[in-house]
PDB file of N, CA, C and O in Angstrom, chain B, residues numbered from 101:
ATOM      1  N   UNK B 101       1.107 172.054 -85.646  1.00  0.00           N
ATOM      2  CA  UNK B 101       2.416 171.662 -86.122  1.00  0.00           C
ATOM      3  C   UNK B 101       2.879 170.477 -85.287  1.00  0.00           C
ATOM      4  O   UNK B 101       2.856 170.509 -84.057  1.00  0.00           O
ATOM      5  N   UNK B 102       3.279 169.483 -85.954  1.00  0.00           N
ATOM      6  CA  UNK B 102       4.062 168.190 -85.481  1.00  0.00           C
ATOM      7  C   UNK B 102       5.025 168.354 -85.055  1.00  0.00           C
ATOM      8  O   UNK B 102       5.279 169.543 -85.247  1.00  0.00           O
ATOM      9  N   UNK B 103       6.022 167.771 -84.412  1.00  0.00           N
ATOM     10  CA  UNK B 103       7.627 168.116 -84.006  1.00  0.00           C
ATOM     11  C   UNK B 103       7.751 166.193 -83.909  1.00  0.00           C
ATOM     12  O   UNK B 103       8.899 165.850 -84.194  1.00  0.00           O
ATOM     13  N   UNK B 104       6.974 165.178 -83.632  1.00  0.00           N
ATOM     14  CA  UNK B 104       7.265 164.284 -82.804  1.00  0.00           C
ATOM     15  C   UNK B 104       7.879 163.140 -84.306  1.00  0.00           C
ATOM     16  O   UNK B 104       7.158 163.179 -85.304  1.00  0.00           O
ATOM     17  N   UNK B 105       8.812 162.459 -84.349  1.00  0.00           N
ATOM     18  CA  UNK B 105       9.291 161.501 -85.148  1.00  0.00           C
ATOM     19  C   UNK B 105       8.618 160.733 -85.551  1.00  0.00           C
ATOM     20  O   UNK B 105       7.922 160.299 -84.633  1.00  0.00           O
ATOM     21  N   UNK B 106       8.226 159.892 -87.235  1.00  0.00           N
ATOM     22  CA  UNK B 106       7.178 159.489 -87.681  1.00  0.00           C
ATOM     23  C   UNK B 106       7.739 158.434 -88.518  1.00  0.00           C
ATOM     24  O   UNK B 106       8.938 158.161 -88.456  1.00  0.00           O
ATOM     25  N   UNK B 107       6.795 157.723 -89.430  1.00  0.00           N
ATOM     26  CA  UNK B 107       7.016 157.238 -90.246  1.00  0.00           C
ATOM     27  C   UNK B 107       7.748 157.489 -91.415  1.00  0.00           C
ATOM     28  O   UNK B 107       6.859 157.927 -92.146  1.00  0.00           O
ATOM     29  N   UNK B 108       9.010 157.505 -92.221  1.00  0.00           N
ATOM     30  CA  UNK B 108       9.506 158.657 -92.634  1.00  0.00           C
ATOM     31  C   UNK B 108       8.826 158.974 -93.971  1.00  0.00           C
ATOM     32  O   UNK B 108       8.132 158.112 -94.510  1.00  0.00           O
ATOM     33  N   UNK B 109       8.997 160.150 -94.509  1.00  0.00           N
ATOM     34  CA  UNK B 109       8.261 160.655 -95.044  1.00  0.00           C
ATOM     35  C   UNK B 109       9.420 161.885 -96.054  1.00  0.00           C
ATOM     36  O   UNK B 109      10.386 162.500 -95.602  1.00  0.00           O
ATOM     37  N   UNK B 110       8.939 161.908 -97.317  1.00  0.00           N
ATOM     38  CA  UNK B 110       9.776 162.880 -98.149  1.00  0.00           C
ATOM     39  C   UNK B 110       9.851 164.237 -97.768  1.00  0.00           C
ATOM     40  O   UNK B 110       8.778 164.655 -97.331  1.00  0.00           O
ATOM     41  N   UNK B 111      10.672 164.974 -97.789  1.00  0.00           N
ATOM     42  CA  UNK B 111      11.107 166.556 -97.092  1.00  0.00           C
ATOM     43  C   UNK B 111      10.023 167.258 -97.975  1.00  0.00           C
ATOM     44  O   UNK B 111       9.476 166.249 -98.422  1.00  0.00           O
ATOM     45  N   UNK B 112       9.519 168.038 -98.385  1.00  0.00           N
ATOM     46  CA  UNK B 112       9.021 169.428 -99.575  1.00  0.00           C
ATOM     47  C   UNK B 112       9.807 170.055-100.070  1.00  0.00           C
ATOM     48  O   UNK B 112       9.719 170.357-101.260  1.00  0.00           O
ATOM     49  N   UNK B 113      11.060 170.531 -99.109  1.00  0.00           N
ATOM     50  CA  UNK B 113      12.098 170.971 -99.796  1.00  0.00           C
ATOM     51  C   UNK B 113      13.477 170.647-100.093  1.00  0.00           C
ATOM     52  O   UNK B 113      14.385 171.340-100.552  1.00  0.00           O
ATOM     53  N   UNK B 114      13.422 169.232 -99.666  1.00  0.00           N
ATOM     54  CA  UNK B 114      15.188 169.145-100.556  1.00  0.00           C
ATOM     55  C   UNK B 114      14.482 167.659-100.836  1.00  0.00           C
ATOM     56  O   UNK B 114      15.274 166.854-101.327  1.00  0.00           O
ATOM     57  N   UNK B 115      13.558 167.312-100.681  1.00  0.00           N
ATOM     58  CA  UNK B 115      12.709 166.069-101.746  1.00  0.00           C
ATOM     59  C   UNK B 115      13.177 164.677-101.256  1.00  0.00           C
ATOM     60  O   UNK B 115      12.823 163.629-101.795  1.00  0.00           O
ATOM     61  N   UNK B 116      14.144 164.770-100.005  1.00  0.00           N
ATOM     62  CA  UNK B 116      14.933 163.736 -99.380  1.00  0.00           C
ATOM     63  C   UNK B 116      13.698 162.776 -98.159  1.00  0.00           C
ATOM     64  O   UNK B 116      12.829 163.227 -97.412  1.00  0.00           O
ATOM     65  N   UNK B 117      14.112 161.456 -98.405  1.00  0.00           N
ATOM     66  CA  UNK B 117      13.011 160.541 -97.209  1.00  0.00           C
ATOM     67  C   UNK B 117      13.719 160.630 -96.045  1.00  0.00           C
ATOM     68  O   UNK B 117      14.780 160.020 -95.914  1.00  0.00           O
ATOM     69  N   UNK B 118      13.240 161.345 -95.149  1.00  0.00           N
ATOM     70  CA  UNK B 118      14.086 161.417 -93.921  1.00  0.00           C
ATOM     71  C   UNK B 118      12.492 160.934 -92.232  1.00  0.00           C
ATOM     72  O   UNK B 118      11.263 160.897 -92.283  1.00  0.00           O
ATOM     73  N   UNK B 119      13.293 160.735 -91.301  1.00  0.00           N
ATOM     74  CA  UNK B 119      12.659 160.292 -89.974  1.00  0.00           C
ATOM     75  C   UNK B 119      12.017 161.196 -89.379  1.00  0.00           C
ATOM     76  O   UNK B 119      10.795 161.292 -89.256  1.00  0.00           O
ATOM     77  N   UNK B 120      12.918 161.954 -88.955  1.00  0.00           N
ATOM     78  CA  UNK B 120      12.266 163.146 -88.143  1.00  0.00           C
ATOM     79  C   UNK B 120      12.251 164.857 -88.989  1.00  0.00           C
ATOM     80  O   UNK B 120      12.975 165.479 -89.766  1.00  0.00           O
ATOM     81  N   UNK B 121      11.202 165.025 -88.399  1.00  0.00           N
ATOM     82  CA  UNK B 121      11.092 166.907 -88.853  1.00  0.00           C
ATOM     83  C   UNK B 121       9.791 166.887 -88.386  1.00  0.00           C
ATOM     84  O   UNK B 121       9.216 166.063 -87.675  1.00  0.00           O
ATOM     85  N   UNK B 122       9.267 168.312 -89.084  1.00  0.00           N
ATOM     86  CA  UNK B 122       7.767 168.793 -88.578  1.00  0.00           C
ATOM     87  C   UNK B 122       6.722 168.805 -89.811  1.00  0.00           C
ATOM     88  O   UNK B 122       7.100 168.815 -90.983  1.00  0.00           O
ATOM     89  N   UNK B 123       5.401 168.802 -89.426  1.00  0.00           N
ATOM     90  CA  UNK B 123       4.738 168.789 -90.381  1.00  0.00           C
ATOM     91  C   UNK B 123       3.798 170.336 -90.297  1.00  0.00           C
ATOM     92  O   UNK B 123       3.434 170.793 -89.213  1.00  0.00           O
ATOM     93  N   UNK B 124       3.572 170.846 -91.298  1.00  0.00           N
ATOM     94  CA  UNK B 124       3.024 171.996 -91.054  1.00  0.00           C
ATOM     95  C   UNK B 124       1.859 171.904 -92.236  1.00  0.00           C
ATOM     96  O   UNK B 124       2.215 171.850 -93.413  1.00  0.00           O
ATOM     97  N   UNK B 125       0.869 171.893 -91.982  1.00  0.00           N
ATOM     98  CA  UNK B 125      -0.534 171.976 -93.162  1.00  0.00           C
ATOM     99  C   UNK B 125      -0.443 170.820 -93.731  1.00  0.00           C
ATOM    100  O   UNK B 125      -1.008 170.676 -94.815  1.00  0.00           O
ATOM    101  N   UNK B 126       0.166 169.903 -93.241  1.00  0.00           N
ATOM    102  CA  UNK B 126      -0.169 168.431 -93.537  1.00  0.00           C
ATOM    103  C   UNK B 126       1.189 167.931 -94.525  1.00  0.00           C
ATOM    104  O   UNK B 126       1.092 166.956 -95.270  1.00  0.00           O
ATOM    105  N   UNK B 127       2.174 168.568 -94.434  1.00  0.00           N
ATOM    106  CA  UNK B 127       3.624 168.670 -95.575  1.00  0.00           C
ATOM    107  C   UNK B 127       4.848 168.880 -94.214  1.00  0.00           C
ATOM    108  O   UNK B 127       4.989 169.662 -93.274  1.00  0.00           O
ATOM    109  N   UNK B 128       5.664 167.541 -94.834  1.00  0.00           N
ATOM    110  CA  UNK B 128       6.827 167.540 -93.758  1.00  0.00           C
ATOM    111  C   UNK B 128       7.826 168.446 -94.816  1.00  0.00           C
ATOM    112  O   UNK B 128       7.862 168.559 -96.041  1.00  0.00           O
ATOM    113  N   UNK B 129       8.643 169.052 -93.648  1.00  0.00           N
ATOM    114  CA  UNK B 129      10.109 169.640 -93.668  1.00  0.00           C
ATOM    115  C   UNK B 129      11.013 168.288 -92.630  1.00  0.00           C
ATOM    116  O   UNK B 129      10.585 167.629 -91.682  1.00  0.00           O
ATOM    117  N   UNK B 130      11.997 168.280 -93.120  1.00  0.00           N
ATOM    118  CA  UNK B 130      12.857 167.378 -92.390  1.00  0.00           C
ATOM    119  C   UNK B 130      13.440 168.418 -91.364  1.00  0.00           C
ATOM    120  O   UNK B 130      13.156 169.586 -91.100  1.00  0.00           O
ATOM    121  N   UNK B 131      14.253 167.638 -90.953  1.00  0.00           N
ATOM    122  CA  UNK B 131      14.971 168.386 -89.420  1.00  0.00           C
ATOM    123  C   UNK B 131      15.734 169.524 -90.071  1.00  0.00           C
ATOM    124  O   UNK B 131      15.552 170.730 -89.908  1.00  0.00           O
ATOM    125  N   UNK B 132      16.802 168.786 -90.994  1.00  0.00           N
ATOM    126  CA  UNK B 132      17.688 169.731 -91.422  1.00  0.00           C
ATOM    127  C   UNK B 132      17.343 170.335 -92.000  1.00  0.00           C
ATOM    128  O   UNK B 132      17.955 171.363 -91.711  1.00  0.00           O
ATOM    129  N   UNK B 133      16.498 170.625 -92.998  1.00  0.00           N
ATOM    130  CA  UNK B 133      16.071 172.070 -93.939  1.00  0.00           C
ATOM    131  C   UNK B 133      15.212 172.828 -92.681  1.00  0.00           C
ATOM    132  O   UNK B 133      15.445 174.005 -92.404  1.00  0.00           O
ATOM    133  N   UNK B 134      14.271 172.090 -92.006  1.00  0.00           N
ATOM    134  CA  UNK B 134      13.991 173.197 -90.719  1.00  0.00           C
ATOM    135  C   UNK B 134      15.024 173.913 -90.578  1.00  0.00           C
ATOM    136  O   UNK B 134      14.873 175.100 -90.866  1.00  0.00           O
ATOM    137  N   UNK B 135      16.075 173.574 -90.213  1.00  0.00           N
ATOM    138  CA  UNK B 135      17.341 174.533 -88.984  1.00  0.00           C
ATOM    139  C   UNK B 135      17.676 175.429 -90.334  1.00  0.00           C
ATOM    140  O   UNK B 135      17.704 176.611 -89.992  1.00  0.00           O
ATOM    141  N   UNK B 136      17.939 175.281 -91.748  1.00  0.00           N
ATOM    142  CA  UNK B 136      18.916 175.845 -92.597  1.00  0.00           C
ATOM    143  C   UNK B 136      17.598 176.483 -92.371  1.00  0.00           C
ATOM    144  O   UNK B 136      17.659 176.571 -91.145  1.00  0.00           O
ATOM    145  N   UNK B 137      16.524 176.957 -92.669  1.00  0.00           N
ATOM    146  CA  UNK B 137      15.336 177.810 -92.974  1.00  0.00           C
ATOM    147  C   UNK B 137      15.238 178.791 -91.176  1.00  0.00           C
ATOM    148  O   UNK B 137      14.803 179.912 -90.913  1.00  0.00           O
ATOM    149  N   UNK B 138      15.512 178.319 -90.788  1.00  0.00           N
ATOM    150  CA  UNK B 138      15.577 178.870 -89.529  1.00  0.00           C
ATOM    151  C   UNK B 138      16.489 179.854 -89.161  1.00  0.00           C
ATOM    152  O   UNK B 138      16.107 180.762 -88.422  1.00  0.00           O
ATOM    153  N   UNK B 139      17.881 179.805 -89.650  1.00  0.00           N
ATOM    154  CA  UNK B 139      18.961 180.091 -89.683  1.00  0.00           C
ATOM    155  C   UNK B 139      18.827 180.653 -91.020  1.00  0.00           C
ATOM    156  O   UNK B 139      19.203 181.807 -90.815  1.00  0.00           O
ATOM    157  N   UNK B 140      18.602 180.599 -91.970  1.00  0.00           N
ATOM    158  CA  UNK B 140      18.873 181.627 -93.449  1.00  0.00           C
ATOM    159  C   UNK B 140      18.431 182.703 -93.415  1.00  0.00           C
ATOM    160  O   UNK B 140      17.247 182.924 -93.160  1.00  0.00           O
ATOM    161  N   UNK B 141      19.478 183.789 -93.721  1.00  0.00           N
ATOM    162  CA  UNK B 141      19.302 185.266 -94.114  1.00  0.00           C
ATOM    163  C   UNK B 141      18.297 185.534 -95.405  1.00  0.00           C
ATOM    164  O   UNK B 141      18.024 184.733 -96.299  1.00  0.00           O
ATOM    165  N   UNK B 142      17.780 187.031 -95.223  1.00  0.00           N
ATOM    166  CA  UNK B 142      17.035 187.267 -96.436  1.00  0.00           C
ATOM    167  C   UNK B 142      17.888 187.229 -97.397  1.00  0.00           C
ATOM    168  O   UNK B 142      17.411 186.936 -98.493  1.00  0.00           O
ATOM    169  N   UNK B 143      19.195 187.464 -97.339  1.00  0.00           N
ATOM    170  CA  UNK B 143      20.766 187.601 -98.340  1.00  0.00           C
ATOM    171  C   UNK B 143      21.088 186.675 -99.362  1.00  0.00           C
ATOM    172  O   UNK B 143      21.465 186.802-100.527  1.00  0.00           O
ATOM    173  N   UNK B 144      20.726 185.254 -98.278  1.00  0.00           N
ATOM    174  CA  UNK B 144      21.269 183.602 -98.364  1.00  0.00           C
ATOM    175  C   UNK B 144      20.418 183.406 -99.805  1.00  0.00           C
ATOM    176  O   UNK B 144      19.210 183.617 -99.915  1.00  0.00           O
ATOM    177  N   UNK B 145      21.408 182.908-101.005  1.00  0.00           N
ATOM    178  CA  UNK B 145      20.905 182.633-102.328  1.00  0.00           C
ATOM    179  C   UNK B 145      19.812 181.209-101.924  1.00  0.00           C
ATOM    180  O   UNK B 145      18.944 180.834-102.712  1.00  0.00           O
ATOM    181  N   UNK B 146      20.011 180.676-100.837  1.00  0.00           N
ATOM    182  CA  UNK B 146      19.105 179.922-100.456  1.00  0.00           C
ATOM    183  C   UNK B 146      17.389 180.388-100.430  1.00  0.00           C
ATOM    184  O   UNK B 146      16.490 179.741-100.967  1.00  0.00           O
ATOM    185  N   UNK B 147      17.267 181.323 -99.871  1.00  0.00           N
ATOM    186  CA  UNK B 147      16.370 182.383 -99.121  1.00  0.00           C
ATOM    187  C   UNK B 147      14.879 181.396 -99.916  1.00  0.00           C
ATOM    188  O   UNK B 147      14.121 180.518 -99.504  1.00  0.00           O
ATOM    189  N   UNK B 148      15.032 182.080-101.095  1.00  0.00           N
ATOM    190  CA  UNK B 148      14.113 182.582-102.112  1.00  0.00           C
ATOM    191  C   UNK B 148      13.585 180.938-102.135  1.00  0.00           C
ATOM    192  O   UNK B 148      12.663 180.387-101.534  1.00  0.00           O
ATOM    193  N   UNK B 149      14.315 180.567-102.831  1.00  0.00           N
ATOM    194  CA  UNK B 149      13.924 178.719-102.471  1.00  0.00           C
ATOM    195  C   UNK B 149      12.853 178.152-101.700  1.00  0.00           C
ATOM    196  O   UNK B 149      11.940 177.383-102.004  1.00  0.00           O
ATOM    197  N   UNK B 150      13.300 178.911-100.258  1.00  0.00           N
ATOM    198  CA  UNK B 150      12.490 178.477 -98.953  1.00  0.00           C
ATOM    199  C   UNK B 150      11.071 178.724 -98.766  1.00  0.00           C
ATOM    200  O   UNK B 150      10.136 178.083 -98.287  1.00  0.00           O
ATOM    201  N   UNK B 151      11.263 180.203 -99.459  1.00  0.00           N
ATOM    202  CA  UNK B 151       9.984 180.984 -99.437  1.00  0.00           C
ATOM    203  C   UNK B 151       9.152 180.472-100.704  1.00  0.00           C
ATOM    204  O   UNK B 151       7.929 180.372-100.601  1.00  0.00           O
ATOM    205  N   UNK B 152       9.854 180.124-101.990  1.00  0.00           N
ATOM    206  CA  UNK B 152       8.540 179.590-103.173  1.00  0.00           C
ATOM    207  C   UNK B 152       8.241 177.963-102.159  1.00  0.00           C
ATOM    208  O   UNK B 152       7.047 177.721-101.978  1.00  0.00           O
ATOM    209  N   UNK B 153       8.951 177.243-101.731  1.00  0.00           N
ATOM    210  CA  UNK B 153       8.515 176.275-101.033  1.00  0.00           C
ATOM    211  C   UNK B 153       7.084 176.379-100.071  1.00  0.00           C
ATOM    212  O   UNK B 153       5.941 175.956-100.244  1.00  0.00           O
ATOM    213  N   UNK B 154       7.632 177.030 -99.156  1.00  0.00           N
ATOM    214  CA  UNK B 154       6.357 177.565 -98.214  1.00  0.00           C
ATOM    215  C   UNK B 154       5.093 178.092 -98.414  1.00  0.00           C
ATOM    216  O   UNK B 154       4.026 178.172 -97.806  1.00  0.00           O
ATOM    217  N   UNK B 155       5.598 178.441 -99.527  1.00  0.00           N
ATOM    218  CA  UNK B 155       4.094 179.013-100.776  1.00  0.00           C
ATOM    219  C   UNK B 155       3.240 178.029-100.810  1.00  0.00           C
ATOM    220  O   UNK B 155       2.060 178.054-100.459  1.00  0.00           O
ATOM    221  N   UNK B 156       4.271 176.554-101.535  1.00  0.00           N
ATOM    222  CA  UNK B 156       3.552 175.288-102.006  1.00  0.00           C
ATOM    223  C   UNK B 156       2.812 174.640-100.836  1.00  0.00           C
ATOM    224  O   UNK B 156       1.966 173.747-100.866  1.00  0.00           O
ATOM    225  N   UNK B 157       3.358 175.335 -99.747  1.00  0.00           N
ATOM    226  CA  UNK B 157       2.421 174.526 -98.636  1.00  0.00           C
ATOM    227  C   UNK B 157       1.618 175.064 -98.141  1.00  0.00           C
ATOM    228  O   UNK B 157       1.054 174.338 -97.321  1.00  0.00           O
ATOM    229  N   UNK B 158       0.988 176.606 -98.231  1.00  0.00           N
ATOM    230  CA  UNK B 158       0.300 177.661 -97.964  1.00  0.00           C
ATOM    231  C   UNK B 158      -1.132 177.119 -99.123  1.00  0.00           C
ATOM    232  O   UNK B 158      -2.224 176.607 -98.877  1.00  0.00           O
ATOM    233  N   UNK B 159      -0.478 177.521-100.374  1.00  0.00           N
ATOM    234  CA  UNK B 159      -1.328 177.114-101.340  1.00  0.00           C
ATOM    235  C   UNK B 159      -2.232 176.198-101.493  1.00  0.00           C
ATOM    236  O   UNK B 159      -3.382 176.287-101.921  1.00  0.00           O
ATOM    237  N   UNK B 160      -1.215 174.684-100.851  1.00  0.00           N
ATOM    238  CA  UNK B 160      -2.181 173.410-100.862  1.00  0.00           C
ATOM    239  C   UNK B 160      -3.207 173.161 -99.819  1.00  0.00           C
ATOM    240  O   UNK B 160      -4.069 172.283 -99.860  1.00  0.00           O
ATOM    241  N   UNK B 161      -3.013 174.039 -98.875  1.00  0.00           N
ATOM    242  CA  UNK B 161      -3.542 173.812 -97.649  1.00  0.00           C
ATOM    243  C   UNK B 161      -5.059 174.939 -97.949  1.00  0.00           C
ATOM    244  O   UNK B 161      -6.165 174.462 -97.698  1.00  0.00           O
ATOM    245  N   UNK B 162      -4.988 175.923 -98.310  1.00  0.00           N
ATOM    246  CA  UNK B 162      -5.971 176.761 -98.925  1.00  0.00           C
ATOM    247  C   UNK B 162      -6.768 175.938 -99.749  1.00  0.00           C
ATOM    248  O   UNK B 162      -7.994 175.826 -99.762  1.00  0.00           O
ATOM    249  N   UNK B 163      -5.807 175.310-100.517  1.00  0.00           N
ATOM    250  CA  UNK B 163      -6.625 174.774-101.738  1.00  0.00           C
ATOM    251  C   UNK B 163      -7.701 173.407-100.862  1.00  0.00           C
ATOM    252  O   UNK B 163      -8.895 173.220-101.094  1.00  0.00           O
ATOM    253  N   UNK B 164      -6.870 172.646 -99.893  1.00  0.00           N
ATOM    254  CA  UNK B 164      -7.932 171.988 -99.410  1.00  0.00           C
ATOM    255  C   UNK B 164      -9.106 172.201 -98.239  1.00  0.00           C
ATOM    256  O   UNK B 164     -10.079 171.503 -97.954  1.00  0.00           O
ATOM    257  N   UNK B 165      -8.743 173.112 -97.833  1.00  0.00           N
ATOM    258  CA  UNK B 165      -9.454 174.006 -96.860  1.00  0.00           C
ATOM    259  C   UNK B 165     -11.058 174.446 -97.837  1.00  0.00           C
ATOM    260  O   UNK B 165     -12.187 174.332 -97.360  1.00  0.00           O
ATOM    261  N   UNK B 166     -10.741 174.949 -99.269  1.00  0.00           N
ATOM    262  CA  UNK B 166     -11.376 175.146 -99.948  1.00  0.00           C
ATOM    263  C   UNK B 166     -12.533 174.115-100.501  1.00  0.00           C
ATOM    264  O   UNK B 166     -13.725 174.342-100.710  1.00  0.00           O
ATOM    265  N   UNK B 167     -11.639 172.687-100.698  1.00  0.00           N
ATOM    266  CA  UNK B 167     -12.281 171.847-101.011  1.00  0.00           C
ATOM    267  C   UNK B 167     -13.577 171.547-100.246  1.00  0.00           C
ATOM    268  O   UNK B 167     -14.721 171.341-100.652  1.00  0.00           O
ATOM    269  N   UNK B 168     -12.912 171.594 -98.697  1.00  0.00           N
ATOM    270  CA  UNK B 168     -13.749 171.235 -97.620  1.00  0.00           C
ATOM    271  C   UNK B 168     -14.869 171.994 -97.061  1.00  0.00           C
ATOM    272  O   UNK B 168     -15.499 171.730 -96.037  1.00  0.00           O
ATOM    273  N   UNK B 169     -15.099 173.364 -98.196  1.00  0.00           N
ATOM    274  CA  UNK B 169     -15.651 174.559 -97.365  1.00  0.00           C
ATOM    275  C   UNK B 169     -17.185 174.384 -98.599  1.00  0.00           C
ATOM    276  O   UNK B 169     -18.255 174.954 -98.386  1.00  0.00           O
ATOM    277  N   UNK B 170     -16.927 173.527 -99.766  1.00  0.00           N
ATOM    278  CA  UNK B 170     -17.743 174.237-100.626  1.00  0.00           C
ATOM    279  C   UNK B 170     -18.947 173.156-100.786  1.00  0.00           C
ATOM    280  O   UNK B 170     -18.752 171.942-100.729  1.00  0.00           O
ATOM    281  N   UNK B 171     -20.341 173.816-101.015  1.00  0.00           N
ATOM    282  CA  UNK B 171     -21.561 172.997-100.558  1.00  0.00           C
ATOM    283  C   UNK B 171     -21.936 172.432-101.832  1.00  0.00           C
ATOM    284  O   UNK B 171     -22.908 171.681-101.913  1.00  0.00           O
TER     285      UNK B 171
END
């Protein structure tokens, strides 16, 4: 996982070009949806959002992991 400020780059989840955030499986989160995801309850009508998001980055990362695995 990245933390260090980059070239900017579109969020995954609020789709915004922002400077800093982290990259996780090769897919930035910006700063601020980090902290709201950090901070959101299972309650938060947000929640659910966060989690089909995180999917998309679970998924793609499998999916290329896959790519890279097959002879």
């Amino acid at each position: 996982m990245e933390t260090k400020p980059s070239a900017a780059s579109e969020c995954i989840i609020c789709h915004e070009v922002k400077l800093q955030g982290i990259r996780i499986c090769g897919q930035f989160i910006c700063s601020t949806c980090e902290q709201d995801i950090v901070h959101s309850d299972v309650q938060d009508a947000r929640y659910q959002h966060y989690v089909n998001e995180m999917k998309r980055i679970w998924w793609s990362a499998l999916a290329l992991d896959s790519n890279n695995t097959q002879v």
